[in-house]
MILUMRO-461367 format. One record per residue: residue number from 1; x, y, z negated of N, C-alpha, C, CB in turn. Coordinates in steps of 0.02 Angstrom, whole numbers, plus 50000, padded with zeros to 5 digits. Glycine has a CB too. Layout:
<recs>
REC  kolti    n.x    n.y    n.z   ca.x   ca.y   ca.z    c.x    c.y    c.z   cb.x   cb.y   cb.z
REC    NUM      X      Y      Z      X      Y      Z      X      Y      Z      X      Y      Z
...
</recs>
This chain:
<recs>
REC  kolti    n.x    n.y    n.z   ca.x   ca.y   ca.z    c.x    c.y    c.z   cb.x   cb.y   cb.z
REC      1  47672  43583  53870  47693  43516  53850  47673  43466  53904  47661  43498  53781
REC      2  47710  43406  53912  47709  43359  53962  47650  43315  53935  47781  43321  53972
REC      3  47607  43285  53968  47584  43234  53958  47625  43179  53983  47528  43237  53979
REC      4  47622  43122  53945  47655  43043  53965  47596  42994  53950  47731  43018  53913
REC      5  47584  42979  54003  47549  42894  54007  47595  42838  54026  47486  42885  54068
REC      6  47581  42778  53966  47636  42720  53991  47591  42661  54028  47682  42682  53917
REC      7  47608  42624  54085  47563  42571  54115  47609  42513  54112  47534  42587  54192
REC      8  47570  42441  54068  47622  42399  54049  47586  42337  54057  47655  42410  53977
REC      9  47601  42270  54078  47558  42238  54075  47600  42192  54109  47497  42260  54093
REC     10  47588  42124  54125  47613  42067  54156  47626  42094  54229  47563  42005  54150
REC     11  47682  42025  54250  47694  42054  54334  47639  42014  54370  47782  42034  54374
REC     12  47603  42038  54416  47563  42058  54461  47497  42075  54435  47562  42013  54507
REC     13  47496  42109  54363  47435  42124  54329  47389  42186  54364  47456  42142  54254
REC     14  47419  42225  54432  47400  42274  54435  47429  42334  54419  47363  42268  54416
REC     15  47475  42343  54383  47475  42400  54357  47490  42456  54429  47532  42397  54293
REC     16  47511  42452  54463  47566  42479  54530  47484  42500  54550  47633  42407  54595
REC     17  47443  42461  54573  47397  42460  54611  47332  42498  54554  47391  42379  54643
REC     18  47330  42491  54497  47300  42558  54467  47332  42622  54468  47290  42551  54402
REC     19  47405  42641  54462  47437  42708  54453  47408  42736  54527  47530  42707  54441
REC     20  47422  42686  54583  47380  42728  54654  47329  42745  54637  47361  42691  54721
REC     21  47272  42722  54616  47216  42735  54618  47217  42768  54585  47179  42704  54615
REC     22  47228  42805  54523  47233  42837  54475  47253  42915  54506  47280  42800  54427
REC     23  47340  42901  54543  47364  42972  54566  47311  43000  54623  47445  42968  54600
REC     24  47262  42964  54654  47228  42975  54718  47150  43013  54668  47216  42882  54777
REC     25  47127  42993  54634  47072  43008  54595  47087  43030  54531  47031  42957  54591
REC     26  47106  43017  54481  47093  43073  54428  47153  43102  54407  47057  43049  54365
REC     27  47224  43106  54460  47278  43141  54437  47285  43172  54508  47343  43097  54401
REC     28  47238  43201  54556  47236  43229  54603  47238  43320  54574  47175  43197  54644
REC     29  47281  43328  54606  47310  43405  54588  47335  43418  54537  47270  43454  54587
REC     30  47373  43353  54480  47422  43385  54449  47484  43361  54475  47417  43379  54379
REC     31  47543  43395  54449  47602  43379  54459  47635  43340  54411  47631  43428  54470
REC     32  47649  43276  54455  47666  43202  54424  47721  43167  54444  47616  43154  54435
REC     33  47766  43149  54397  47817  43111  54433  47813  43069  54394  47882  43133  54448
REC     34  47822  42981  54444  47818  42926  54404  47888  42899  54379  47782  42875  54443
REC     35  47897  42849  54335  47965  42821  54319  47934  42756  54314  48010  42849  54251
REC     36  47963  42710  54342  47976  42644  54386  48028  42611  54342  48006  42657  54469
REC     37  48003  42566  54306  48062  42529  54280  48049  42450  54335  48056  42518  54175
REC     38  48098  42439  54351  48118  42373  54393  48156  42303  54332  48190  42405  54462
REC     39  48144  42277  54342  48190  42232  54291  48261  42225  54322  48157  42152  54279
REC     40  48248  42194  54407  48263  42182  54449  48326  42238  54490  48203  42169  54469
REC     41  48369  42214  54519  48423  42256  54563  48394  42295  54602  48469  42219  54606
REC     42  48339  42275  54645  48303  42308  54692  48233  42325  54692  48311  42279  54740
REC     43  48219  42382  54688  48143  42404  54670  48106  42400  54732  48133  42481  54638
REC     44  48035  42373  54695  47996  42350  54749  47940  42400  54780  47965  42288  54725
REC     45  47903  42416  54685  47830  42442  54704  47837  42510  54716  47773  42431  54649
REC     46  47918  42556  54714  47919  42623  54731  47898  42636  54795  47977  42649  54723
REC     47  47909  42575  54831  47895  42591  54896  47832  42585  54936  47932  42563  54924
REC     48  47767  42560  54875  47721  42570  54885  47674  42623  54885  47714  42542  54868
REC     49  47693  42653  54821  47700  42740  54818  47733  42808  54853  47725  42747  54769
REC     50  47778  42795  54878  47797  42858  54917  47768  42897  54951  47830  42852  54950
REC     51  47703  42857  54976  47665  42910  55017  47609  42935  54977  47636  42882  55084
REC     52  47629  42922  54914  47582  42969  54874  47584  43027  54843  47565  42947  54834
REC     53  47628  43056  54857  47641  43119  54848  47663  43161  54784  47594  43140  54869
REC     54  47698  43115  54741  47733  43120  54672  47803  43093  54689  47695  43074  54609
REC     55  47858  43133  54661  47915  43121  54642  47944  43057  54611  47921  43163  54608
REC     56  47977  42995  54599  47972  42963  54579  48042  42937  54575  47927  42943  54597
REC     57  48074  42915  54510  48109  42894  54487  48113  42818  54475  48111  42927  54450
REC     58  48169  42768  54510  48152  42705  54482  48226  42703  54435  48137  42638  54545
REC     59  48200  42638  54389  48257  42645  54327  48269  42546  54336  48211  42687  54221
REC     60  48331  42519  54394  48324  42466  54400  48394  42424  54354  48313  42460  54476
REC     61  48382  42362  54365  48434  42308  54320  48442  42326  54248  48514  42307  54350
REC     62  48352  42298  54218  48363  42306  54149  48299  42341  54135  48430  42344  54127
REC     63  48290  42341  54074  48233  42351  54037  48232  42433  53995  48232  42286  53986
REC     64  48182  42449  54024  48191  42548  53950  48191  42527  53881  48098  42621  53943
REC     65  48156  42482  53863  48141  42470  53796  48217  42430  53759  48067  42420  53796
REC     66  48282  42432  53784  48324  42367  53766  48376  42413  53791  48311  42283  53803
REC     67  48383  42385  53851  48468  42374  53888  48461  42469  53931  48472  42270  53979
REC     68  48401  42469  53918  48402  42546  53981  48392  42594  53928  48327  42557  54054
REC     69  48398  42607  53866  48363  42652  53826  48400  42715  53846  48362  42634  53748
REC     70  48479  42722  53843  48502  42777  53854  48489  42811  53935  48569  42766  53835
REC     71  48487  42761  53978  48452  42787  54045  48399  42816  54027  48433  42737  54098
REC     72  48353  42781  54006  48291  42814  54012  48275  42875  53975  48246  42771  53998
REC     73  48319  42904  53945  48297  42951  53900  48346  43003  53942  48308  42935  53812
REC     74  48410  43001  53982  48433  43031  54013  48381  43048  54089  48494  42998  54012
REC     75  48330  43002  54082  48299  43009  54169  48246  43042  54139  48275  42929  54227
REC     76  48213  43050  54083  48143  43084  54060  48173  43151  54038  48097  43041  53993
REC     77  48232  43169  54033  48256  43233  54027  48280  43269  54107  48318  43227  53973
REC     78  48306  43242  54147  48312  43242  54209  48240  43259  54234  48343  43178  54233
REC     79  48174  43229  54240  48143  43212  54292  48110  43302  54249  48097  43119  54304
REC     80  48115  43299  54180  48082  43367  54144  48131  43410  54183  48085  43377  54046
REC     81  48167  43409  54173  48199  43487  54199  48198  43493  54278  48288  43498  54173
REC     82  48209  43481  54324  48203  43475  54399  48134  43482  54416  48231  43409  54427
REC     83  48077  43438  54411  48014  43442  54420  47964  43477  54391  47999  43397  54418
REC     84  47977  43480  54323  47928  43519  54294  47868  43483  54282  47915  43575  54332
REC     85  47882  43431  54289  47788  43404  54277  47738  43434  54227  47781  43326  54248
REC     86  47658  43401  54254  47604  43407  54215  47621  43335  54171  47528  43415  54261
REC     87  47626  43282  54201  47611  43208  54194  47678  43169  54216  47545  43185  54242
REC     88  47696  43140  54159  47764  43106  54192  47725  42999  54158  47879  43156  54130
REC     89  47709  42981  54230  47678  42926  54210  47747  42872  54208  47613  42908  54263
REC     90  47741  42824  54158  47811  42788  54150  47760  42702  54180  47857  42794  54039
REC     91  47793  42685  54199  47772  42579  54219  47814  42552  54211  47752  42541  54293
REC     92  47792  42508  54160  47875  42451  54153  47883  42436  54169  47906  42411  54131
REC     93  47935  42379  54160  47931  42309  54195  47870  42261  54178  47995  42269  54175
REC     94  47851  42221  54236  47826  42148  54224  47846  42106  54140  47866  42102  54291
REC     95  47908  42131  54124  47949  42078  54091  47941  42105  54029  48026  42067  54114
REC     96  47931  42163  53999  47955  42179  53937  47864  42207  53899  48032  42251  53946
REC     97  47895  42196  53828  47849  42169  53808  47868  42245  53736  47853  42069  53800
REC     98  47812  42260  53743  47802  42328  53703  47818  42340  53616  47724  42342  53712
</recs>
């Protein structure tokens, strides 16, 4: 079974800048792919991550919880079957509100 952690919180609360720290220290040696929700046309903080060494999916123009629901449930079945994860960590948007 997959583990899922969700990281949600205001925009520039950190969250981007805990999941690093997080994949570097206590998700070191499992297999993790993140999902990136952007609100936005163009994703920003994937590209802060890439050199971290997880797979990563961004889900941009629009929200998972609303306008992206059928994406997102098409990309958490996607990212399961191709990758195989231990940990599929999800980050919202800045914008949406749980």
């Amino acid at each position: 079974m997959t583990k899922i952690d969700i990281f949600s919180g205001f925009l520039g609360a950190g969250k981007t800048t805990l999941i690093k720290k997080l994949i570097k220290e206590a998700y070191a040696g499992e297999k993790v792919v993140l999902i990136e929700n952007e609100f936005g046309e163009i994703g920003i903080d994937g590209g802060f991550l890439q050199d971290a060494g997880i797979n990563i999916t961004e889900m941009n123009s629009g929200c998972i919880c609303c306008s992206l629901v059928g994406d997102f449930s098409k990309a958490l079945q996607k990212v399961s079957a191709e990758y195989h994860p231990e940990l599929i960590i999800i980050e919202t948007s800045g914008l949406v509100k749980l």
